[in-house]
Structure formats: structure tokens, C-alpha cells
N, C-alpha and C positions, 0 to 999 in steps of 0.2 A: 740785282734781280734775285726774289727765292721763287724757290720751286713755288707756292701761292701764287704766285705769277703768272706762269705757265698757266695759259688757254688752249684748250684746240684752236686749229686753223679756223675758222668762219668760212672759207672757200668749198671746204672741204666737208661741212656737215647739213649735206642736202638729205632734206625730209623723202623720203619713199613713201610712192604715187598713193595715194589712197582709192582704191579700184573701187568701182560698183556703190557710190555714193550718189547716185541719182545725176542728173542729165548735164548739170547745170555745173558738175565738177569735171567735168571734162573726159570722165574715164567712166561712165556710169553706163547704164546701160548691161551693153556685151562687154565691159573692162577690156581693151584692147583684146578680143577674141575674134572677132570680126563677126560677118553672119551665119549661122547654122554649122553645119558640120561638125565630125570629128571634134576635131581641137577647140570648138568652141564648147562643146559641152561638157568634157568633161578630162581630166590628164590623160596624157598616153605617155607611154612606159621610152626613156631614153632608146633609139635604135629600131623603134618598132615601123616596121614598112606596111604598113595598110593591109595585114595578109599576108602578105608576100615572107618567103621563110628569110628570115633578116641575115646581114651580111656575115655577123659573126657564128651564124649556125651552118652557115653555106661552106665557108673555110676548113679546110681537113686540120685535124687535130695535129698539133706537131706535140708529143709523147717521147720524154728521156730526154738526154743530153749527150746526142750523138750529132756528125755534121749531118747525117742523112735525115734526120728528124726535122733541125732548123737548116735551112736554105742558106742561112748567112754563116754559118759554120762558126759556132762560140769557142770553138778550139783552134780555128784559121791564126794564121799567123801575118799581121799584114806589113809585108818588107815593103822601105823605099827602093825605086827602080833607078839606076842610071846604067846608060849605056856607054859600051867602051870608047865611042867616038868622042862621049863627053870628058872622057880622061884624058884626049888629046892637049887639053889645054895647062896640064900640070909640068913643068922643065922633067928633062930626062934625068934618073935618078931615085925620083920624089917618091917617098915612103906616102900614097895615098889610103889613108883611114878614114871612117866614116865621121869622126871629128875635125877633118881637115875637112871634109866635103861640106859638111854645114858650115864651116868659117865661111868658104869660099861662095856658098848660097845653091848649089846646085841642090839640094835639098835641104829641108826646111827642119826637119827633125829626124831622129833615128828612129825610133817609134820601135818596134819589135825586131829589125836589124836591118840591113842593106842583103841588095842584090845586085851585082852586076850582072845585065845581059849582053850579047855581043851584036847589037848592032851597029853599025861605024869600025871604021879603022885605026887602029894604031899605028905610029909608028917608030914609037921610040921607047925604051925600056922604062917601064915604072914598076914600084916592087906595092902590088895592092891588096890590102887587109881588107875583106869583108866576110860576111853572115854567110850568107853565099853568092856561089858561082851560075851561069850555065854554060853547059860545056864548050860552046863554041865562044864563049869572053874564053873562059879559061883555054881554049886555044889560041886564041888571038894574040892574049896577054903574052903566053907563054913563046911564042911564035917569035915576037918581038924581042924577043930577051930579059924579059921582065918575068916577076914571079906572082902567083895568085892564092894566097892564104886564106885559109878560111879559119875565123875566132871564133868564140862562140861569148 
């Protein structure tokens, strides 16, 4: 085979409608405009509401790059959550990291770091590395005999 070979698809090279050719081609007339109105006579501008002050002039300006400007906060940091109940299920001992916690599937990626919070019970000693704490894990943990590090 040489490239001289190579054809376009056939599937793929459909002709575009020829509008406003009289009655008899299917699209003539109003060219799929329909009857009267607006849109039938003449373009209107992407967004435009009949009048009406359009969606993107209604929205207040978000100005700089602060989290108070954007709502979504472009400087947010967003940690995977697990709670200290879910470290119940590691043996006593177990040096838990946020790369043992992905092996084990409790979370899916580390993304910008871990956070343990303290919901659930502990009850046996695990020495646990993460991003952060809040402070009732890190009493929990600590309560238990276990230690709570924070890496960065």
C-alpha cells in the first residue's frame, strides 16, 4: 500500500445542506428557521435573552486572585479524608502512611495530602504519618498509645 492509496473515509464525507434552494430541496423556503420571528430573520448574538439583561452580565465580577474573589478558592488545598475508625483495621504496631493507605484502597490518591479526622474509635497503638491532624484524631491516636506525625 503507498500513501497514493490512501482515500478519505466515504462514511465520513457528507455534503453540507444547501439552505434556501427553493421548495423542492427540502430546506428552501425559511431554511430550517421556522415561521416569522426573531431567529427566523435574522442572527442573534450567542447568550442573548430576548431583552432580558443576559446571564453573564447578571453574575458579579470575581476581580484578583484571592479565595474571597473566586468561591472555589484557587489556593484551597483539597486533602483526602479518613477517619481514625478506619485505621482500626491496620495490626497494632503498623507504621500507617498515606502510601500504605492507597495500597490498602481506603483512598484512591493523595492528591495535595491526607487528613485524619477523629471520628470512630481506636483501640490499639498505630504510629500514623499524615499532612494533617484534627485535634481530637490526634487525641485519640495519642490516647491509645500510638503516635500522630505530621510530614509535609
Amino acid at each position: 500500500m503507498d500513501l497514493c492509496d490512501v482515500k478519505p473515509n466515504k462514511a465520513r464525507q457528507k455534503q453540507a445542506k444547501r439552505k434556501g434552494r427553493g421548495i423542492a430541496a427540502g430546506q428552501g423556503k425559511t431554511a430550517g428557521r421556522g415561521e416569522k420571528g426573531q431567529g427566523h430573520r435574522y442572527n442573534i448574538k450567542p447568550g442573548f435573552e430576548g431583552g432580558q439583561t443576559p446571564l453573564y452580565r447578571r453574575l458579579p465580577k470575581l476581580r484578583g486572585q484571592s479565595n474571597k474573589a473566586h468561591n472555589i478558592g484557587i489556593f484551597r488545598k483539597e486533602y483526602q479524608i479518613v477517619n481514625v475508625g478506619q485505621l482500626e483495621r491496620f495490626a497494632e504496631g503498623t507504621e500507617v502512611s498515606p502510601e500504605l493507605l492507597v495500597e490498602s484502597g481506603l483512598i484512591s490518591k493523595i492528591g495535595d495530602g491526607l487528613k485524619i479526622l477523629g471520628n470512630g474509635e481506636i483501640s490499639h497503638k498505630l504510629d500514623v504519618r499524615a499532612h494533617a491532624f484534627s485535634k481530637s484524631a490526634r487525641e485519640k491516636i495519642e490516647a491509645a498509645g500510638g503516635s500522630a506525625e505530621v510530614i509535609d
